[in-house]
C-alpha positions, -999 to +999 in steps of 0.1 A: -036-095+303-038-055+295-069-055+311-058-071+343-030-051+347-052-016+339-073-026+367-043-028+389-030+003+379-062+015+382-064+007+416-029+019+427-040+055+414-071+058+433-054+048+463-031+073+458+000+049+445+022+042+413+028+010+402+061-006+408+085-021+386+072-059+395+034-057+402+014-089+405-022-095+401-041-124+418-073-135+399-091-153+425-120-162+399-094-174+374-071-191+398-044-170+385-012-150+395+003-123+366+033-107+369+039-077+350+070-062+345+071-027+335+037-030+324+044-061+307+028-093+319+061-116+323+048-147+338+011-164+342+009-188+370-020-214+382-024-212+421-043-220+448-066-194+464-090-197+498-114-227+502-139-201+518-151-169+499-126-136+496-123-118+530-100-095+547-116-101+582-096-123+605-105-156+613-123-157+581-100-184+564-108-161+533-079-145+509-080-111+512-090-088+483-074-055+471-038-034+476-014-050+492+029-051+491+054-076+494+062-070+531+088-096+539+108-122+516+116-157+541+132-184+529+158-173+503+183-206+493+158-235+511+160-264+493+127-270+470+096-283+491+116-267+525+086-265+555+082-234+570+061-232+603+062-196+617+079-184+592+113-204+600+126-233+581+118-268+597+147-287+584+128-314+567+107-312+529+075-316+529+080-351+508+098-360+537+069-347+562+064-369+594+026-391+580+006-363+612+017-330+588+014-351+553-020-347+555-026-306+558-015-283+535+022-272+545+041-242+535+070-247+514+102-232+496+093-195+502+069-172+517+062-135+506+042-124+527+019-093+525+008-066+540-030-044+534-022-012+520-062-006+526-065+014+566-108-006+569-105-028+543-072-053+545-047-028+570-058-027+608-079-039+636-100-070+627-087-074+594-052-068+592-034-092+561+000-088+576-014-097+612-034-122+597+000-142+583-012-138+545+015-152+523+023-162+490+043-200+493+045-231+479+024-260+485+025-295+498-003-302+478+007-288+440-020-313+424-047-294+435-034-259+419-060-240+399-089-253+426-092-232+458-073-251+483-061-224+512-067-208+541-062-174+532-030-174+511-019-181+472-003-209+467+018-219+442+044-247+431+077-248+448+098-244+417+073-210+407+068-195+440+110-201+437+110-183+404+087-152+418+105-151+451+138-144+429+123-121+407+101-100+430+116-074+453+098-061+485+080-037+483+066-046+451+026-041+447+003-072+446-037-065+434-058-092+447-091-095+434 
């Protein structure tokens, strides 16, 4: 876990930043999520990343690789397995899903979503994260954490993605590699 979380703050001070208070670190190789706390890694998570290979160019259906913060925070006090579609709460879990949206990948609980801190690589035309609706949520589909299962975003369970949604302020810096 040091090592994970020196490449992170690694990468902040190249680019120029400090790490925050709450920093997390996506392992797309490992399957992973670390948060670190103070330096400290707090909280290892299994998730979900991209079905296709990392990219930060839209339309790729790829997760997107490198700085980014927790822009926005939707969803706070949704009941467990909530479905979000554009961002906003669709009154019904996803265990309750009409049989049509049982069968994709929904978004659940919470969203954080993110935004490229990289101007060419992940931030602006072409390959914006924020534009491209990057998130990390919960999942319909929890059986098939630790496998890549998304279209871009980290998934995670509902109760977990509940626990780092309460935990995690914006703002906070999130290392994806």
């Amino acid at each position: 876990m040091e090592e994970v979380f020196r490449r992170a703050a690694e990468a902040c001070a190249t680019r120029g930043r400090q790490t925050t208070k709450h920093c997390l670190s996506v392992q797309i190789r490992e399957q992973k999520l670390y948060h670190f706390r103070d330096g400290a890694c707090v909280r290892e998570y299994v998730v979900s990343t991209s079905r296709e290979a990392p990219s930060c160019v839209e339309n790729s259906l790829g997760t997107p690789t490198g700085l980014h913060q927790v822009a926005d925070k939707i969803g706070a006090g949704a009941p467990p397995g909530m479905v979000f579609k554009s961002r906003v709460a669709t009154g019904w879990t996803w265990r309750e899903a009409p049989p049509e949206e049982a069968k994709v990948n929904l978004i659940t609980s919470r969203i954080l979503r993110l935004r490229g801190l990289e101007p060419g690589h992940n931030a602006g035309p072409g390959r914006d994260t924020y534009d491209r609706y990057i998130y990390i949520h919960g999942t319909s589909q929890p059986g098939k954490l630790g496998t890549p299962n998304s279209h871009g975003c980290v998934l995670l369970s509902d109760a977990e993605v509940i626990e780092l949604f309460d935990e995690v302020p914006e703002g906070s810096l999130v290392w994806i590699e």
